[in-house]
C-alpha distance (Angstrom), angle and dihedral (degrees) to the residues before:
residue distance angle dihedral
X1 . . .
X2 3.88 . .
X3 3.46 113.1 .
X4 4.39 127.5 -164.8
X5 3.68 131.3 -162.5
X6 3.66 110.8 -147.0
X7 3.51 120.2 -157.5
X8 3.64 144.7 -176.4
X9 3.78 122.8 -120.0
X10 3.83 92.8 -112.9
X11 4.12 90.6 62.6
X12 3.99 95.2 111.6
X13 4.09 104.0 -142.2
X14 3.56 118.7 132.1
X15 4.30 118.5 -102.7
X16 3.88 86.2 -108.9
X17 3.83 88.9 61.9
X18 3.86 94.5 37.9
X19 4.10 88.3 54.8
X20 3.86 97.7 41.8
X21 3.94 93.9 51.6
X22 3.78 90.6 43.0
X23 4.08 84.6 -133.0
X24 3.71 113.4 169.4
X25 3.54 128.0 -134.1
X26 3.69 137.5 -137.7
X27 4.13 106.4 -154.5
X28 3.67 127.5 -148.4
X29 3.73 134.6 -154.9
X30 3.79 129.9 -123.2
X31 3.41 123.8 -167.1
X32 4.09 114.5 -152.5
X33 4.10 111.6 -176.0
X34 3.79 101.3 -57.0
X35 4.13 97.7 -17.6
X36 3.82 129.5 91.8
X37 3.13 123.3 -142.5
X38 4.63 125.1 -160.3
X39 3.45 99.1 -157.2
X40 4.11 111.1 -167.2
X41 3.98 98.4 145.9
X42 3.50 98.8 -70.0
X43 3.46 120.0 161.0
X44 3.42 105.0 -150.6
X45 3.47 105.2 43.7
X46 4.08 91.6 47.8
X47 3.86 84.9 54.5
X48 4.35 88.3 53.1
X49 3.52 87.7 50.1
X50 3.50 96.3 44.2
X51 4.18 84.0 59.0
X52 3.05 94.4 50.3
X53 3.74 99.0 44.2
X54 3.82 85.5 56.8
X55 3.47 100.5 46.8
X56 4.18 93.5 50.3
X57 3.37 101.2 36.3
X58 4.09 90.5 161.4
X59 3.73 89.2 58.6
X60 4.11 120.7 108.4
X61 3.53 118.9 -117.8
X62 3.75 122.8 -159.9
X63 3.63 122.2 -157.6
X64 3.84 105.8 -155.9
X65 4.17 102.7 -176.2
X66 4.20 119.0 -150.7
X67 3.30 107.6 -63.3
X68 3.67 123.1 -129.4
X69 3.81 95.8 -114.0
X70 3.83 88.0 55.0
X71 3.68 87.3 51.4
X72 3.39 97.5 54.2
X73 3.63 90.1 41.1
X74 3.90 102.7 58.8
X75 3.72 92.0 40.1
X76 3.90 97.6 47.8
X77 3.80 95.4 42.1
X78 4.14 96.3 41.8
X79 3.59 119.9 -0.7
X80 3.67 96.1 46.4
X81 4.16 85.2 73.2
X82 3.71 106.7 27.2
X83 3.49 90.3 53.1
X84 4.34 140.9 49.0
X85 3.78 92.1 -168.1
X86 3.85 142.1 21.1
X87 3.69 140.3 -168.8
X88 3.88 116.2 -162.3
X89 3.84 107.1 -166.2
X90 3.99 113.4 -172.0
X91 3.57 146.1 176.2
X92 3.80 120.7 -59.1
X93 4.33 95.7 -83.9
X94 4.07 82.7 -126.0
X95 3.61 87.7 80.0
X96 4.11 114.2 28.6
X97 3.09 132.6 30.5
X98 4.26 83.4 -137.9
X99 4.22 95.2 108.8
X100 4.32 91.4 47.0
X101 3.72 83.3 55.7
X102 3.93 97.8 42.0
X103 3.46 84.5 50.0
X104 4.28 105.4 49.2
X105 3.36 88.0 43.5
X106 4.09 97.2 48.2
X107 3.75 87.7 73.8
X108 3.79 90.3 54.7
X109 3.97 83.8 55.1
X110 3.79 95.3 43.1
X111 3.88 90.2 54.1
X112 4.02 99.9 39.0
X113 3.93 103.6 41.3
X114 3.97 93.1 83.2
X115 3.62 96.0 82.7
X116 3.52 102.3 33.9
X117 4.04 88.2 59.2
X118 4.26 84.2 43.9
X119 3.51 86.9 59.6
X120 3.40 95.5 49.7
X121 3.72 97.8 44.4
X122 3.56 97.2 -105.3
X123 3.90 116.5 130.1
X124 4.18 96.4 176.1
X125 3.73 122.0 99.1
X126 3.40 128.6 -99.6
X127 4.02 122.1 -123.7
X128 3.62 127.6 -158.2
X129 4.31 122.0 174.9
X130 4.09 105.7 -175.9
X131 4.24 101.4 -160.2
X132 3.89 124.8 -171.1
X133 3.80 99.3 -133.5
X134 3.70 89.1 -155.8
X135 4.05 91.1 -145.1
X136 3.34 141.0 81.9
X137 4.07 143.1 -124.6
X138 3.97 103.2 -27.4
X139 3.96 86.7 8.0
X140 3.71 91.8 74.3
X141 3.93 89.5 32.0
X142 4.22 81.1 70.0
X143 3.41 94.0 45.5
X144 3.92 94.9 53.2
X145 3.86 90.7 45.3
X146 3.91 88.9 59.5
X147 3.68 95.3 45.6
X148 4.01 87.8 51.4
X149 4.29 78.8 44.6
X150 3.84 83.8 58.1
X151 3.73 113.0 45.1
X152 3.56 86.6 38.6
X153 3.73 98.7 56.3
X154 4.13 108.0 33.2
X155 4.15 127.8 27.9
X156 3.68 87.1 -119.3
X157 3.90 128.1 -172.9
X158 3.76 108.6 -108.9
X159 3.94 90.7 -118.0
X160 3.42 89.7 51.7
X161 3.51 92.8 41.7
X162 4.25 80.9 55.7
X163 3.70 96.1 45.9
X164 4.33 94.3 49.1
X165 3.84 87.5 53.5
X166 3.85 94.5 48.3
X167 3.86 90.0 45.4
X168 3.90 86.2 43.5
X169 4.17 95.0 55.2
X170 3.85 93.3 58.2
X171 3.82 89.9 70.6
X172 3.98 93.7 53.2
X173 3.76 120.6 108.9
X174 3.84 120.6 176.0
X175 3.72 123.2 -173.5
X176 3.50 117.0 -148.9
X177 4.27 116.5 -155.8
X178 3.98 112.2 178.8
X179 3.99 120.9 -162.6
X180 3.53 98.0 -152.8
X181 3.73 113.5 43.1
X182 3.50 95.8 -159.0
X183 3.78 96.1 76.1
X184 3.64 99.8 44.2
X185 4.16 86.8 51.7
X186 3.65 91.3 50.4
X187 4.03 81.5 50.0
X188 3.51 101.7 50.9
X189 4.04 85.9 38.2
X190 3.59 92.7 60.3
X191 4.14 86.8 39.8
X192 3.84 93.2 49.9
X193 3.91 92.0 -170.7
X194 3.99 88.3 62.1
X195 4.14 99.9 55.5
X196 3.97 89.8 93.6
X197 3.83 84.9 58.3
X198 3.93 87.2 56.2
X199 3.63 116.2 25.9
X200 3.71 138.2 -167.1
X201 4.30 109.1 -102.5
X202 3.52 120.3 163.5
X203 3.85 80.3 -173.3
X204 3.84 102.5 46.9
X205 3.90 84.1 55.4
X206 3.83 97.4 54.0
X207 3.92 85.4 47.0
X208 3.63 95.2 44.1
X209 3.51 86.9 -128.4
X210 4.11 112.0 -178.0
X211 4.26 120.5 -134.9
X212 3.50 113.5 -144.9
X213 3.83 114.5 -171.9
X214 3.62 131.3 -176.7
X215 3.96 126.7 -129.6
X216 3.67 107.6 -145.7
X217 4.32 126.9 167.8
X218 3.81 94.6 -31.5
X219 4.04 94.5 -40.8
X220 3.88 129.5 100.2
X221 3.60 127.2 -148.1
X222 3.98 144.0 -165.8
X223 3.90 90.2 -120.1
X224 4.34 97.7 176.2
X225 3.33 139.5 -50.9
X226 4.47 136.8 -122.6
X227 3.08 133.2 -156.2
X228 3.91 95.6 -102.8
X229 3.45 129.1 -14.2
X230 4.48 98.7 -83.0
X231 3.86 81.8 54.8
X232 3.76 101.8 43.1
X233 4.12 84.2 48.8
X234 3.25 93.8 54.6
X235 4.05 89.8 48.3
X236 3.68 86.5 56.3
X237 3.88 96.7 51.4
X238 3.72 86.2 43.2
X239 3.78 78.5 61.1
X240 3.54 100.5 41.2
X241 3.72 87.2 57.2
X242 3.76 98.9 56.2
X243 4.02 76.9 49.8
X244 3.83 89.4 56.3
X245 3.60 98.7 48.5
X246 3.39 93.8 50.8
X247 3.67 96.4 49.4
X248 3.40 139.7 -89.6
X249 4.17 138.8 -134.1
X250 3.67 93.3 -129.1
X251 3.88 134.4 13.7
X252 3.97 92.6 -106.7
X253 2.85 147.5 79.6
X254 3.71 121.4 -171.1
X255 3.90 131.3 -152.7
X256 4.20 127.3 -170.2
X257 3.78 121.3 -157.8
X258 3.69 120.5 -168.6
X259 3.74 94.9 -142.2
X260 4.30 136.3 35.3
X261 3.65 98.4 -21.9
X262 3.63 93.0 -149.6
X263 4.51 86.7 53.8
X264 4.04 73.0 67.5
X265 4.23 105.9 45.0
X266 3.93 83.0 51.7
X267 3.60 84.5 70.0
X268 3.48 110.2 109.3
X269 3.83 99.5 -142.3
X270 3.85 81.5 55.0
X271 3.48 97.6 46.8
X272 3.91 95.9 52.0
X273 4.48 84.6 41.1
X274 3.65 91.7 64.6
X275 3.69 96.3 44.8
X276 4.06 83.9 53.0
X277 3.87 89.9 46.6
X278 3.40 97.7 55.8
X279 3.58 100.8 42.8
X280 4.34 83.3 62.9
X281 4.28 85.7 42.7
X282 4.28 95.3 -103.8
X283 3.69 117.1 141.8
X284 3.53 109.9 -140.8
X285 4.12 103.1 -146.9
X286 3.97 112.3 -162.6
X287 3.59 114.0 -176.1
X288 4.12 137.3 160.2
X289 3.68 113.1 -80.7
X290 3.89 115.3 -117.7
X291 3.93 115.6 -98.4
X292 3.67 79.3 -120.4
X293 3.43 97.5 59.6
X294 3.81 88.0 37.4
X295 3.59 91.2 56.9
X296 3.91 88.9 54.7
X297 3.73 110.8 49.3
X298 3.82 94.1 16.8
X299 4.18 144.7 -111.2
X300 4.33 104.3 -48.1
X301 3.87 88.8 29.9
X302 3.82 117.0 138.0
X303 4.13 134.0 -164.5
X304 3.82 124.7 -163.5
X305 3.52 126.3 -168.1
X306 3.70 143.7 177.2
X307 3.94 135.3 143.6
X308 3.47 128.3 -117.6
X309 4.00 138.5 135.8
């Protein structure tokens, strides 16, 4: 049986990834000033909007997830038939609205798909599992990885399948660090919950001190702080390392930038992180932030994720 992973435009894994697993994903539509912006991982066009983002700072942006319709549409006129089973993974339901809508609208799916597989000579049932990834940005790119891990390794039952990825997400931790703390304020402003993860200091801005907070099972964190943002990076990957040693879940561990990824890999702190990664067999998976994600914690904003106990 065919299976699809379905994702959400703010899953952070690189195009390459996205067109070797075949995944599928759901776009969503920002609104900066007077310009609209598709987002569906697209490298280019998150880079434009990063710009611009940076160059307007004052402007609104309006994050307008997939709608339900548009659910329902690109499953019932396409995936419905090239496909026996699916697996939509979205943002952590704290912070979109994206996993109510996948889920409303997967009953319209479950009750229409019958004659849009008669009609194309296929009499087998269609099976569709919508899962709250509880993470964000690189968060849910780790959580994707290990459900590619899964149906790629063991003919599983699709309930199992369900229940490995749900046991899987409770070991995810993603660390977000912003550049500019202006847009991850307004962020965790408009998400009240998420102010403790960014909070008001006259002080921390005349040091340029760095937040980083940690995404964990639907919650968000302040995690520590650096000096500025090369030095709070490499506290993190000091971090990641003691992760590392310890064990991890999966082999990876994933990082988002919300500008030129490769700006980032010049890092040193980076550069001399991978080298350690590999050495203990952990691919270290940098990719373009989404223009969602962008739009939320702000141009020069990174997320690093990995899963572990």
């Amino acid at each position: 049986m065919k299976t699809v992973v379905v994702i959400d435009a703010t899953c952070d894994l690189p195009g390459a990834y996205v067109q070797q697993h075949r995944l599928r994903v759901l776009p969503s539509t920002l609104i900066l000033g007077d310009q609209a912006f598709s987002d569906a991982r697209d490298a280019n066009l998150s880079l434009a909007f990063f710009h611009r983002y940076a160059a307007s700072p004052d402007l609104k942006v309006t994050n307008e997830p997939c709608s339900a319709d548009t659910i329902a549409a690109l499953f019932l006129n396409r995936w419905v038939v090239e496909y026996d089973r699916a697996v939509l993974i979205t943002l952590s339901q704290t912070l979109s609205a994206l996993f109510q809508n996948a889920t409303e609208t997967s009953f319209a799916i479950l009750r229409g798909y019958r004659e849009k597989r008669r009609l194309a000579g296929l009499q087998t049932p269609f099976h569709l599992n919508v899962l709250d990834s509880k993470t964000v940005f690189a968060g849910e790119a780790v959580l994707v990885d290990a459900a590619i891990r899964l149906l790629g390794k063991q003919n599983l039952a699709f309930n199992e399948l369900r229940r490995r990825i749900e046991e899987f997400r409770r070991y995810v931790h993603c660390y977000i660090l912003p550049e500019d703390l202006s847009y991850a304020r307004n962020w965790a402003n408009d998400k009240g919950e998420m102010h403790m993860a960014f909070p008001e200091s006259r002080l921390d801005g005349l040091l340029g001190n760095k937040p980083v907070a940690r995404f964990f099972d639907g919650d968000i964190e302040l995690a520590f702080k650096g000096r500025n943002f090369d030095k709070a990076l490499s506290n993190l990957l000091d971090h990641v390392r003691k992760a590392v040693e310890l064990g991890l879940k999966s082999p990876l561990v994933a990082i988002s930038y919300a500008g030129n990824p490769q700006a980032l890999r010049q890092k040193p702190c980076l550069i001399e992180f991978e080298r350690y990664a590999h050495q203990w067999g952990v691919e270290v998976m940098v990719s373009i932030m989404s223009a969602a994600g962008g739009a939320s914690v702000g141009p020069g904003a990174l997320s690093l994720a990995y899963a572990a106990d």
